[in-house]
Structure formats: C-alpha cells, structure tokens
N, C-alpha and C positions, 0 to 999 in steps of 0.2 A: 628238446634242444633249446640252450639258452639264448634268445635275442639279444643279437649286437644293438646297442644303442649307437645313433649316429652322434657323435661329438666330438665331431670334427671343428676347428677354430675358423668363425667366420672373419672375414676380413673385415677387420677397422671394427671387430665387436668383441670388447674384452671379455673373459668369462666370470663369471661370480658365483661362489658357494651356493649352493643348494641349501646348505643348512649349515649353522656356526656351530660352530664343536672343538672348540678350545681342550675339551676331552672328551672320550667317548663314552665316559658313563657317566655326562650330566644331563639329569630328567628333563626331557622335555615335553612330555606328559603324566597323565594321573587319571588311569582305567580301571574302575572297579576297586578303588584303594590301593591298588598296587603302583609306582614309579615305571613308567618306562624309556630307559637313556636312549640318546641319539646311536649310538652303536646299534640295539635293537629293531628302535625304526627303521634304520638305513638296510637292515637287514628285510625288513617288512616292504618295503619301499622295492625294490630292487628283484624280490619275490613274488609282487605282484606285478613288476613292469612284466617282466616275463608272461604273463598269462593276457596279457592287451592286447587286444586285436590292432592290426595295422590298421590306421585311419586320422585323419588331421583334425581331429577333438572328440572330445568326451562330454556329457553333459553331467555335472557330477553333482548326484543328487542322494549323496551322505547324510544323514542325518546325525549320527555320534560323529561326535567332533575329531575323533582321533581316528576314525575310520576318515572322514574328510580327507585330514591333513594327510595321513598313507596316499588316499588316491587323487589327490592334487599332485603331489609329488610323483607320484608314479604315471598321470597322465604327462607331465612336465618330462620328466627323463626319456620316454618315446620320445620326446620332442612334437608333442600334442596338444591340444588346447580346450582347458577348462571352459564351457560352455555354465555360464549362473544365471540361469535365469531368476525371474525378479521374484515366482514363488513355484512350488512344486505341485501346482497344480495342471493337470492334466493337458489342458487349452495352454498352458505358458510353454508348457515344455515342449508339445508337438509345434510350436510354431517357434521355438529357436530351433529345434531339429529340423524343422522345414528349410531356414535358412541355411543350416550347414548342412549340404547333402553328403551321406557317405559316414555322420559321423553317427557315435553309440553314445549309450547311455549306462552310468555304473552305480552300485548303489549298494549298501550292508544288508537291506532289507526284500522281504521276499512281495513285490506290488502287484496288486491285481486290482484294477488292468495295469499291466505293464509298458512302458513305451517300447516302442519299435527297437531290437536290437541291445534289447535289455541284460545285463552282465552284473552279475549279485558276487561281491567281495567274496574268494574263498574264504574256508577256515583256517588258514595256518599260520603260525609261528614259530619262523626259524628261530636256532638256535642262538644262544647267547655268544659273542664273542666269535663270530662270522667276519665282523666285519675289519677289523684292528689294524692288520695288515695290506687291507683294498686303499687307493686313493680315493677319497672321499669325493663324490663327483660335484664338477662346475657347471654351469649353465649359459651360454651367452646373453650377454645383455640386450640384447635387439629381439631374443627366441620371442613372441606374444606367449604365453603361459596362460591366460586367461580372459576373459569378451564376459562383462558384468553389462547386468540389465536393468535400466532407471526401475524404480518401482511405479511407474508411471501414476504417477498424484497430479501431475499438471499434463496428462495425456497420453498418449500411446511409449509401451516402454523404448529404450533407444540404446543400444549396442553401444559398448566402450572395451576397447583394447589395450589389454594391460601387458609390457615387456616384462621380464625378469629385472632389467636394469630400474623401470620405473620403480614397481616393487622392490628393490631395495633405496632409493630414494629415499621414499613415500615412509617407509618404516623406519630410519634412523630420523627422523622429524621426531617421529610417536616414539622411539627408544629414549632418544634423548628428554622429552617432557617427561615421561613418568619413573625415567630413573632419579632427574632432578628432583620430583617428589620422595620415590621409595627408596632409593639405594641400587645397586648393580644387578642382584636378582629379586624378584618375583615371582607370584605365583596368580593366573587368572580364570575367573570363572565367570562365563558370559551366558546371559539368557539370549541373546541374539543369534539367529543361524547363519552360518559360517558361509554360504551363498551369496550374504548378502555383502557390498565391500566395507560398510564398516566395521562388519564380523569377520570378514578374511580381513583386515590390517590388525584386529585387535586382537584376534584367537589363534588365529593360523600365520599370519609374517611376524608379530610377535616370538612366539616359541620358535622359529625356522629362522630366524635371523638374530637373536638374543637371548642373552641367556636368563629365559624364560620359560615358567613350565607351565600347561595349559590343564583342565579338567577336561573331561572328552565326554561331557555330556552336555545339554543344554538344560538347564530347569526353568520349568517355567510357572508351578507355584510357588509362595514365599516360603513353606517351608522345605519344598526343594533345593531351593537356592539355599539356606542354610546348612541342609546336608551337606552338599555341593563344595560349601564353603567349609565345613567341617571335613572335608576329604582331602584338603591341600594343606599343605602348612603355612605358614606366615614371611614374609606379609603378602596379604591376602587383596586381590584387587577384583572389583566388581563392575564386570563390564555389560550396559545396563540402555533400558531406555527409559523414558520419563513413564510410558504406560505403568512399565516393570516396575519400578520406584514407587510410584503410587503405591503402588499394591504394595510392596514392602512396607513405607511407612502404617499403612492403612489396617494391614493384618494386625499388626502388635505380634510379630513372630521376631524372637533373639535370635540376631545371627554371632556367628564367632566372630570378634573384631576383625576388621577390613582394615585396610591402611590408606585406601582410596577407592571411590567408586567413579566410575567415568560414563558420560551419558551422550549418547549424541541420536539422528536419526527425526527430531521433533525441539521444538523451543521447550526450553526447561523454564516451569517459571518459579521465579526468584523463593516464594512462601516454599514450595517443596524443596528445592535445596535447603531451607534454614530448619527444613523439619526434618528432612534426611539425615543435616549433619550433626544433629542435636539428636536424632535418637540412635545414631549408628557411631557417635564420635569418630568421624574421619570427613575428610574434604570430600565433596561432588565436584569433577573435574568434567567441563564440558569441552566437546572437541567441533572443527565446524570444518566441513569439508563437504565433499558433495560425490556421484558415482564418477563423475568426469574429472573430478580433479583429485579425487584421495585426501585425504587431511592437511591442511596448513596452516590450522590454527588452534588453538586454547585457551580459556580462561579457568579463573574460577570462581562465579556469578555469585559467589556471596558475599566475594569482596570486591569485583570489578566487574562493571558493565562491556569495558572494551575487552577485546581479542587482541591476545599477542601474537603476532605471525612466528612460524617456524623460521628458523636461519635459512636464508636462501629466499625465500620467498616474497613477492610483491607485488603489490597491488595498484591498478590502473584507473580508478573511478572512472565513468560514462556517464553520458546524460541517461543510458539505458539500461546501467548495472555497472560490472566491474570485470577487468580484463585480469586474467592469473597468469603470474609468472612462479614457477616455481619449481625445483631439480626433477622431480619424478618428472613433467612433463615438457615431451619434447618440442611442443608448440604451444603459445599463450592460448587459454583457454577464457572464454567470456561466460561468465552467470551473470543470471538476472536481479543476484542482489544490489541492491545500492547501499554503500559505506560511505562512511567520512575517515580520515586518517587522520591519527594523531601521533605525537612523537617521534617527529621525522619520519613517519611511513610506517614503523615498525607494528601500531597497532590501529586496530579501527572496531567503529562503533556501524554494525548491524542499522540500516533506516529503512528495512525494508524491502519490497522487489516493486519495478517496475509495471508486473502484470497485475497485482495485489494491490496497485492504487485506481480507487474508485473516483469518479466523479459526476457529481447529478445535478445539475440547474446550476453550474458555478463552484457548488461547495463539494470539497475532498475528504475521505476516507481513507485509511486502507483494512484491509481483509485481517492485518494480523490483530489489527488494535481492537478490531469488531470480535475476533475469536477470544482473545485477553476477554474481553468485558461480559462476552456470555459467558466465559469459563466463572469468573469472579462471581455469577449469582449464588446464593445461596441452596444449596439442592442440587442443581446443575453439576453433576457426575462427571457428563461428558459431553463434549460437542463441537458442533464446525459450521460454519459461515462458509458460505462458500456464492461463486456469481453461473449465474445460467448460461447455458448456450445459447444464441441466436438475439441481439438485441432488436430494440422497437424502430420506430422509422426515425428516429434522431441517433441508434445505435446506442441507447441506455440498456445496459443488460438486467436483468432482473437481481436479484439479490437474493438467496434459500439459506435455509438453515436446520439444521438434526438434531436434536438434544436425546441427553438419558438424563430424566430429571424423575427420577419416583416420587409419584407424592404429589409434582405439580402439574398445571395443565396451560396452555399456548398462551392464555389469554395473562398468569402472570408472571409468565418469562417475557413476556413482548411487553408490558408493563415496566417492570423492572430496564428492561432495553433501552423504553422512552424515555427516561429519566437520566439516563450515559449515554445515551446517540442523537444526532439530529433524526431525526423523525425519516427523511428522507431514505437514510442507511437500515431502517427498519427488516430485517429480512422476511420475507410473503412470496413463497409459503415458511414458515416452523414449524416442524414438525417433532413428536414427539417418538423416540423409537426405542427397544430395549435395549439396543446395543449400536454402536458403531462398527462399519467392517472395515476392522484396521487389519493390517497384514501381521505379518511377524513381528516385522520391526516397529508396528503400530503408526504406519503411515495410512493414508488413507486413498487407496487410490477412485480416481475422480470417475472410472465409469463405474467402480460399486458404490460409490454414492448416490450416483442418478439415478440406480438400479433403486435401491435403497427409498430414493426418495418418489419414485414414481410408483412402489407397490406400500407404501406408506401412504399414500395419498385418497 
C-alpha cells in the first residue's frame, strides 16, 4: 500500500519546490555515464518514500552522491529529517542516533557493523515517464529538512537545523555567483561528501534548486577526479578543497578543461591558487561560510584579498567576532571571525578569530599566521599549530605543533620558525608525524589531534 504523504499547507509557511524542473527531462545527474532527468528522480524519490519507515529522521549515510540526493529527498517528502553527522564513523553516528530517539538510519551500502535500525536503499528503477502528468511536490518553508553537525575543530560537534526555506535562501546566493561566472547551466563534480553542508549547498541544493547537473560519485584520487570530470560535459565545475587541490596540482594528472573550480572548508593559500589556475587554466573561486550560517560570501584570491558578500547579507563586526545577517537565516547568527568592512559594507577583509589570538608577556600572535609560516618551510608537506588545554598559573596556554616534513627533523623546522617568529610563539612540543588526521573535508578536528599528539610523543 502506497504511503500518503502529509502536505498539508502550514499556516503563515509558504510551500517551495522540492526540485526546479523547468522541464522534466532536464539532467540533473550523471550515474555511471548515463543522464538522469528530474522526471526519473522524481520517480526514484517517491519509490523510495514509500518503503520509509514512519519516524521523525533519518541519519543518511549515502555515500554515492545520487543515491544521497534520492534519500534526502525522500527523507524530506515523509516530512522527516536528515540527520549529517559530521563523519560516518561509528562513535559519530550512535551518538547523533542517541540524540534523536526513534529515528533510523539509510544507506546504498551493505555496513558491518551496522547502526541500530539500519535500511539499505533498494534496487529499483521505475519506469521512465511516470511522472509527467503528477504535480510535482512542494515543501513548506518552515519543514527543518535537515540537523548538520560542526566538524568539531574547535571542540565538541554542535547541532544546526536547517528549514527548506533557509535552504533555498542559502542556494540562490551560490546560483547566483557561479552562474555569474559560467552561464545558466553547469555541470559539477565534488570530491567532498555530501553530509557535509558545504557538500550539500554545492552537490545536492545546487542540482535540486538549479538547473544543474551533478556527478554521483565522489573521487578522491587526482586521477579520479579527471574521470569524473570526463563523465559530464562542459562547462565543467570542480567542487574542491585546498587538501584536494594540492593533490591535483602535485600529481601532474590532465584533467578535461573545468570552467571553475571552487574551494572552501580550510584557508586557500594564495601560491596554490596561482598554481592551480596556471596549470588547469580556469579561476579558483573560494566561498566563506560556516555550518551555522551556510555561504555568504566569495572571492577570487588571485585577484582579491576581500570577500564580496552575497545580496542580502550583512555584517556586524564585535570586539569578539562578527554578528550575520543574512536571508537563509531567521535569527543573526555571531562567529568568531573578526573582519574589517570595506565599500560601504558590501565586502570585508578576514583579520582572523578571536580564540586564535595569542598572547605571552605583552607581545601578540595569532594561530593563523603561526600555521601560514610553518606551511611556508621548505619540506614541510603538512601541518598545524595549534594551543593546549589547561594553561599555567598566569593562564598562558602552551603552544603544540604536528608536521609531515620527510627528510627533516624538529630541531630544523623549529630553526627555520626562530628566524619568522618571536621566539616566545615557538611551538614545545613539534612533532613530527606521517600524516595528519584530517577528515573528509580535511579539517582537522582537535580531539584527533591531541590523540595524535599524545601517542606521537
């Protein structure tokens, strides 16, 4: 028996598309080489809601991208709610499940061990041209659709609730910038997973709200990602992080011309843009947003330092950061970054965060400028400065540091350091490790650091 979906018109909460479909056989994916239109999905969509169990969320832990975006949607039309935790690993997931009692978990793959109440995507694909003659369903603006989870880098992760309405917001911002760069349609291919929100605004509300088509895989070698990019047609957008990049420029792997690549997730620094855009001929477009506020800004760091804000949005500077005003969200939102504004408001210059300013006997630091100048040694791969728990009896915290430097050893990275730091900002301990433990998106969160750096010692 087919499940009625309840949508019903909340009071004082307009409805909005589910997905834009100006017509119903425009692709808005690319599985296995093949196109597949909005009419199909909707079909896909609709055929899975049916088989959901009643319950007020789902944790949805898709890994192919196009399998994501079906059971996003199809958690959505229950009128249920996408659970993203911040990675899929086993500890993350029972303890957003822990929080939401009652709810399941869905996923294309078959996991062992599997969470509590585990539901693996069937196989099927209705028929073509199902859908033509159905009214294409709305959503209310107020529904919460999905609860993303900080990557916790600066501490324990932290719940954000996202409506339908902010999510369309939050995405005609991002339509708007990169059709001003490409043209009206697109095609993208993101190495980032779709759990995470810069991956759902760039992979999954992208194609659901514009006419854009997505890849439905993730790659995560460089010469993946050139498949990848050889499986969609042009123009071709590369949706990316600074990790990923790396690794592009660094392989010496040809991709098929891109018409832009977009990076966010980690500060880009400026030499790899100029070496990205030089050896891919196309812009690196960086985007600045956070899990609490979704996107509201852009540049393009090889030719400008400041951030243009999205239309609609503005900014509050503090002695303690900056206050957000912006359409997707229904109440100002405050980070910890600190900006300056330039050109009557519209853009601003990045000075850093409030928790990331150090200071010891008088004299100032901050965390980013100490990461910048260990990055800049020669050898030095990879690495992160970072301040310890618990300071001394004046409440000066210690100062640590992790490198991937092959070839050298403590004594001349901390050399090199004396020579660009006051002596004070020194980091003790530095350590030397094979790798860093960056997550997906290559953030780093701060308890596998410590972890990190306490069995490194």
């Amino acid at each position: 028996m087919a499940i009625v979906y309840d949508t019903r018109q909340r009071e004082a909460a307009p409805q909005l598309p589910l997905l834009h479909a100006p017509h119903p056989a425009r692709v808005l994916a690319w599985r296995d080489g093949a196109p597949i239109s909005a009419e199909q999905f909707l079909a896909e969509v609709r055929a899975l809601a049916d088989t959901l169990p009643a319950a007020s969320a789902a944790v949805n832990l898709c890994e192919d991208r196009y399998a994501f975006v079906l059971a996003f949607c199809a958690i959505v039309l229950r009128g249920q709610i996408n659970l993203l935790p911040s990675s899929r690993a086993p500890q993350a997931v029972d303890e957003v499940m822990a929080a939401h009692p009652g709810c399941y978990a869905l996923g294309e793959q078959a996991l062992d061990p599997a969470p509590p109440g585990y539901r693996r995507l069937p196989r099927r694909a209705p028929p073509r041209g199902a859908e033509v003659a159905k009214p294409w369903p709305t959503i209310p603006a107020d529904q919460v659709v999905a609860i993303g989870y900080t990557s916790g880098s600066t501490g324990k992760p932290s719940a954000n609730a996202k409506t339908w309405g902010s999510f369309h917001a939050s995405n005609a911002g991002n339509l708007a910038m990169l059709q001003a760069v490409l043209g009206e349609r697109f095609e993208v291919v993101a190495t980032v997973p779709p759990q995470h929100m810069y991956g759902i605004e760039m992979s999954v509300l992208l194609p659901l709200l514009g006419d854009v088509g997505v890849h439905a895989g993730r790659p995560f070698f460089p010469a993946d990602v050139a498949a990848a990019l050889a499986g969609v047609p042009s123009p071709r957008v590369l949706v990316t992080t600074p990790v990923h990049l790396r690794a592009l420029v660094d392989s010496g792997v040809a991709l098929p011309p891109v018409a832009a690549m977009v990076s966010a997730t980690a500060p880009l620094p400026v030499d790899l843009v100029m070496a990205a855009e030089q050896r891919f001929a196309a812009p690196v477009l960086e985007v600045f947003g956070s899990t609490e506020t979704c996107v509201f800004a852009s540049r393009r760091p090889s030719v400008d330092q400041d951030w243009l804000l999205y239309d609609g949005v503005n900014l509050h500077p503090q002695p303690d950061g900056t206050v957000v005003h912006a359409p997707q969200l229904a109440v100002p939102i405050s980070l910890a970054d600190i900006v300056s504004l330039a050109d009557g408001g519209r853009r601003f210059r990045l000075r850093g965060r409030r928790a990331d300013m150090l200071e010891i006997a008088g004299k100032r630091a901050s965390l980013a400028d100490l990461n910048r100048r260990l990055l800049a040694i020669p050898g030095v791969r990879d690495g992160v400065v970072f301040q310890l728990e618990g300071g001394d009896a004046l409440d000066v915290h210690r100062i640590a540091a992790l490198a991937v430097a092959p070839g050298l050893d403590e004594h001349v990275i901390l050399d090199a350091l004396r020579r660009a730091i006051d002596p004070l900002f020194l980091p003790r301990p530095l350590r030397l490790v094979d790798a860093l433990p960056r997550n997906e998106t290559g953030k780093l969160p701060r308890a596998a650091l410590m972890e990190l750096l306490h069995h490194s010692c």
